[in-house]
C-alpha positions as CSV (number, residue, x, y, z in Angstrom):
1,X,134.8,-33.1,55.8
2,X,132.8,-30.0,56.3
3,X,129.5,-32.0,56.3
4,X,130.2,-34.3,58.5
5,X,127.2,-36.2,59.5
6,X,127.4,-38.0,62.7
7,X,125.3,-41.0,62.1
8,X,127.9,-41.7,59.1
9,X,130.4,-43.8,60.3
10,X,129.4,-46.5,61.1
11,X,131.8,-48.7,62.8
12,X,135.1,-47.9,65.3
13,X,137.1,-48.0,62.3
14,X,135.2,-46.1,60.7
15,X,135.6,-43.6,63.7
16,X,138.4,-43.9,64.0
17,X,139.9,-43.4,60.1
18,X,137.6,-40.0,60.6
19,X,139.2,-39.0,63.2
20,X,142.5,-39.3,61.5
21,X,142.0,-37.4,58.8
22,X,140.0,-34.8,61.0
23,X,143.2,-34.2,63.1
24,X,145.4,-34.6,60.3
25,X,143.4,-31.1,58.5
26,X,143.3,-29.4,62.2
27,X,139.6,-29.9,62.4
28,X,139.2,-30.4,66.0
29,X,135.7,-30.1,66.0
30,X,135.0,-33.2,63.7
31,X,137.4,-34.8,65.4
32,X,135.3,-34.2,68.8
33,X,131.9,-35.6,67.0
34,X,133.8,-38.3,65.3
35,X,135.2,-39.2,69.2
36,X,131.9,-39.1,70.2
37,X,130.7,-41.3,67.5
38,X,133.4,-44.0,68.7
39,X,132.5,-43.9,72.0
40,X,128.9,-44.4,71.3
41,X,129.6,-46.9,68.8
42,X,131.9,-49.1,71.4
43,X,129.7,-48.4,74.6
44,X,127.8,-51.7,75.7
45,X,124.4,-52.3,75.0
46,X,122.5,-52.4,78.0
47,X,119.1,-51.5,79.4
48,X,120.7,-49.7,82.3
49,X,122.2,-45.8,81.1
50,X,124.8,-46.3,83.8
51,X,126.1,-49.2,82.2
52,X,126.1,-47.6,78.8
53,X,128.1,-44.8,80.1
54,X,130.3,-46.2,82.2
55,X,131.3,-48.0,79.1
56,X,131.5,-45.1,77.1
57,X,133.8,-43.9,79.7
58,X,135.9,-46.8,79.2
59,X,136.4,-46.5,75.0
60,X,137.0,-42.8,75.7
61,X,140.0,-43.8,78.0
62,X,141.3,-45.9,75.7
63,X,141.2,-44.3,73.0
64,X,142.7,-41.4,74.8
65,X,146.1,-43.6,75.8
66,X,145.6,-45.3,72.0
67,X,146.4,-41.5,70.8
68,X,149.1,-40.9,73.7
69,X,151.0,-43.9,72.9
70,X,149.7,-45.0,69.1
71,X,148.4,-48.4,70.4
72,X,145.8,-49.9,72.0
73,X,146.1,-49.5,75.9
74,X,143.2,-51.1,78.0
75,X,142.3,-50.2,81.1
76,X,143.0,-53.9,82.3
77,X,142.7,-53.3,86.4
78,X,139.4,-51.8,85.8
79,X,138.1,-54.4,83.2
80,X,139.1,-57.0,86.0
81,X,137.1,-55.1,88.7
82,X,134.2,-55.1,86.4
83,X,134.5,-58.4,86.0
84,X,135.0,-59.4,89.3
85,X,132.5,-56.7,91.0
86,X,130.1,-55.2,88.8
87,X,129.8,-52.2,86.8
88,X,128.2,-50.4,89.9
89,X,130.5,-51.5,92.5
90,X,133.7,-50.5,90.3
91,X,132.3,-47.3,89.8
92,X,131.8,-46.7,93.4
93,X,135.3,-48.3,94.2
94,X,136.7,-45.7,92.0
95,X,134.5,-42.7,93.3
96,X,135.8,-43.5,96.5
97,X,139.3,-44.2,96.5
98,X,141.6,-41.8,98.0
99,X,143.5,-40.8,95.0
100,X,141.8,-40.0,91.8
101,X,142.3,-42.8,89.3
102,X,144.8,-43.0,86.2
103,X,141.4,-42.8,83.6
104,X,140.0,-39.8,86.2
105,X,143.3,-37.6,85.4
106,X,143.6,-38.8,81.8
107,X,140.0,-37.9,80.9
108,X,140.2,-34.9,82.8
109,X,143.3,-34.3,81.3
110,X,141.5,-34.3,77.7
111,X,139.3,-31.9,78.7
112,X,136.6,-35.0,78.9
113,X,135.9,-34.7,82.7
114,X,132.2,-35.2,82.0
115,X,132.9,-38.9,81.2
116,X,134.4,-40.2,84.6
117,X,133.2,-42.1,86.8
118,X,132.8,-39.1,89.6
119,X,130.5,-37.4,87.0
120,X,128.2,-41.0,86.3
121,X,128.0,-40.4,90.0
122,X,126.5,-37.0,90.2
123,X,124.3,-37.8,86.9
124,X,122.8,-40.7,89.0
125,X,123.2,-40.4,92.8
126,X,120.0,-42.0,93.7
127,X,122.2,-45.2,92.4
128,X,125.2,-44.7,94.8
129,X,125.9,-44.1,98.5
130,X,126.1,-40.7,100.0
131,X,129.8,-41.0,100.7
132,X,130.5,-42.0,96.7
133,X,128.4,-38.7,96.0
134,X,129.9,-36.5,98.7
135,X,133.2,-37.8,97.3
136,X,132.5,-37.4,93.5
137,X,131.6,-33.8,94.4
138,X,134.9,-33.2,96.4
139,X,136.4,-34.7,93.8
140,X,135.1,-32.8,90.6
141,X,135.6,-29.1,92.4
């Protein structure tokens, strides 16, 4: 486990079976890179960056809740906005909501605040209005 290499695993299972036995030896830092690994291996392919990490976003979520609750819970109400909306729009809707979202707390919970949707916002603002920006700010202080 030692030398992990990142590029080795090469599917979510594979990932995730890593990740396992990482946490199951208290090696949190393969455990982090394997997480990583999982979440580049499930994001979406897709010309746009914003796209690829808002889906990265997404897998981290899940994957978050799948270790909470030892199964597999999607994040259904925002998979249905995304299908209804957009990628961009959702991630506006959720920038600018009043209360932070369930996946904002959970990822900022995990100490993985640098994959919400408030920080896709800052990474990219030339892509959002000023109020999702001003509020992805407020939010992330």
């Amino acid at each position: 486990m030692a030398d992990f290499d990142v590029k080795k695993p090469k599917t979510p299972a594979d990932c995730r079976n890593f990740m396992k036995n990482a946490r199951k030896k208290g090696l949190e830092d393969l455990y982090a890179l394997a997480f990583r690994r999982l979440c580049d291996h499930e994001a979406r392919q897709d010309p746009d960056p914003i796209v690829v990490e808002f889906w990265r976003a997404i897998t981290a979520l899940e994957e978050v809740r799948r270790a909470k609750h030892g199964k597999t819970v999607q994040a259904n109400r925002t998979r249905r906005k995304v299908q209804k909306d957009g990628v961009m729009a959702t991630i506006e809707a959720l920038v600018l909501a009043k209360k932070p979202s369930d996946g904002f707390n959970w990822l900022v919970d995990a100490n993985l605040a640098e994959l919400t949707a408030e920080h896709i916002v800052t990474r990219y603002p030339e892509h959002f209005s000023a109020q999702a920006l001003a509020a992805a700010k407020a939010r992330l202080t």
